[in-house]
C-alpha positions in Angstrom: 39.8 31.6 -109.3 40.1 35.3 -108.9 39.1 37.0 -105.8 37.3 39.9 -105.4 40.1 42.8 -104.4 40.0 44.6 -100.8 40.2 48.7 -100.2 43.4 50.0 -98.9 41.3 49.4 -95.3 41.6 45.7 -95.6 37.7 45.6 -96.2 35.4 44.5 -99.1 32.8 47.1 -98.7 32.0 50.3 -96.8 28.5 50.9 -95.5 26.0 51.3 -97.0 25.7 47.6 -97.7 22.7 46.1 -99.2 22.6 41.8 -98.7 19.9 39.1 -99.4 19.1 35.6 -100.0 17.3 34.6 -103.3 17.0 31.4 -104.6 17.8 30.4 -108.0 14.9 28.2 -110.1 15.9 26.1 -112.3 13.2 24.9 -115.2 13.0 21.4 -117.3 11.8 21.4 -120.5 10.0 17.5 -121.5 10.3 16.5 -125.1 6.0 16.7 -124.9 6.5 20.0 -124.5 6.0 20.5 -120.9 7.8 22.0 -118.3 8.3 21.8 -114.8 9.9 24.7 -113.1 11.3 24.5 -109.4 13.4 26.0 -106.8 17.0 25.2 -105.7 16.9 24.1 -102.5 20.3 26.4 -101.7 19.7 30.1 -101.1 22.0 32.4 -103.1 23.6 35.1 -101.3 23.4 38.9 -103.0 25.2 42.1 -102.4 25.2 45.7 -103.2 28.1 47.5 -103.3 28.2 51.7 -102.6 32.0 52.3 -102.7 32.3 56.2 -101.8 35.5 58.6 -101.8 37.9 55.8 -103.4 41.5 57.1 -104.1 42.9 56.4 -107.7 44.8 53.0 -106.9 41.4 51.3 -105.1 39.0 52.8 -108.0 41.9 51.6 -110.3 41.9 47.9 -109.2 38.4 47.1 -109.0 37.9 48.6 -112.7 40.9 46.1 -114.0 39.7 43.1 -111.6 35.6 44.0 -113.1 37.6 44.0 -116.7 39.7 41.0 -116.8 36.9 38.9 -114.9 34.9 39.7 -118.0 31.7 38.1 -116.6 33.8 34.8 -115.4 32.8 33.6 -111.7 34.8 34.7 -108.9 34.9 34.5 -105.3 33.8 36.8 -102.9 34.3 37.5 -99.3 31.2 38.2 -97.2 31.5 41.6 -95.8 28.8 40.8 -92.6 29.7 37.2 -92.2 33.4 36.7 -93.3 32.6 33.6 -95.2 34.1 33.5 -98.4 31.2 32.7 -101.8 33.6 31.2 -104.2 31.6 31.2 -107.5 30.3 35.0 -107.9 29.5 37.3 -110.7 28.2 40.9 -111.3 25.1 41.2 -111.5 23.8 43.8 -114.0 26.4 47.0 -114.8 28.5 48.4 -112.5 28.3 52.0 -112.7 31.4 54.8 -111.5 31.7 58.2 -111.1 33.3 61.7 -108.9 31.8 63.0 -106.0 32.6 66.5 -105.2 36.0 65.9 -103.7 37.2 64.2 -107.3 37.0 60.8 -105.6 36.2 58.0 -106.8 32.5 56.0 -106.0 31.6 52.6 -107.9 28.4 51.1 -107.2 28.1 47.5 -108.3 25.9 44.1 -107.2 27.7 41.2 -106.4 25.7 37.2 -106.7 26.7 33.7 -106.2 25.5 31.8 -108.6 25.3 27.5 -109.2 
């Protein structure tokens, strides 16, 4: 499984960092017709990347990781805890962009999923 790749300063992330705890529910569907929806028992771990002021080889390989992942899982290094979240995904669109010094910034949201 593909991991997730570090910035030239051996980190996942830079501050800002946004993190959170959801949980997933998970919904049966009875052949009468009824359904019984509940919650997974495991929280799933989220997090929002800000990446500012990204030279061309770090903006370079999180664009070619982000295309060859094509939506498969992949794992993901904490940034707070160090624990590595081995089934991932991006959640929603990552978006990119300049700042004023020509620099790269992505800003993308990382979940584990079942």
């Amino acid at each position: 499984m593909a991991a997730f790749p570090y910035l030239k300063t051996g980190a996942v992330a830079q501050y800002p960092l946004g993190s959170g705890n959801a949980y997933a529910t998970q919904e049966v569907v009875f052949l009468n017709g009824t359904r019984q929806v509940f919650s997974t028992s495991v929280p799933l771990r989220r997090w929002k990347l800000e990446l500012a002021g990204l030279d061309a080889a770090e903006a370079e390989s999180i664009h070619q990781f982000l295309e060859a992942q094509n939506g498969e899982p992949f794992s993901f290094t904490d940034p707070v805890t160090g624990e590595t979240a081995n089934k991932c995904v991006v959640a929603g669109e990552a978006r990119t962009g300049l700042d004023v010094g020509l620099r790269s910034t992505s800003v993308l949201a990382i979940a584990e999923v079942l």
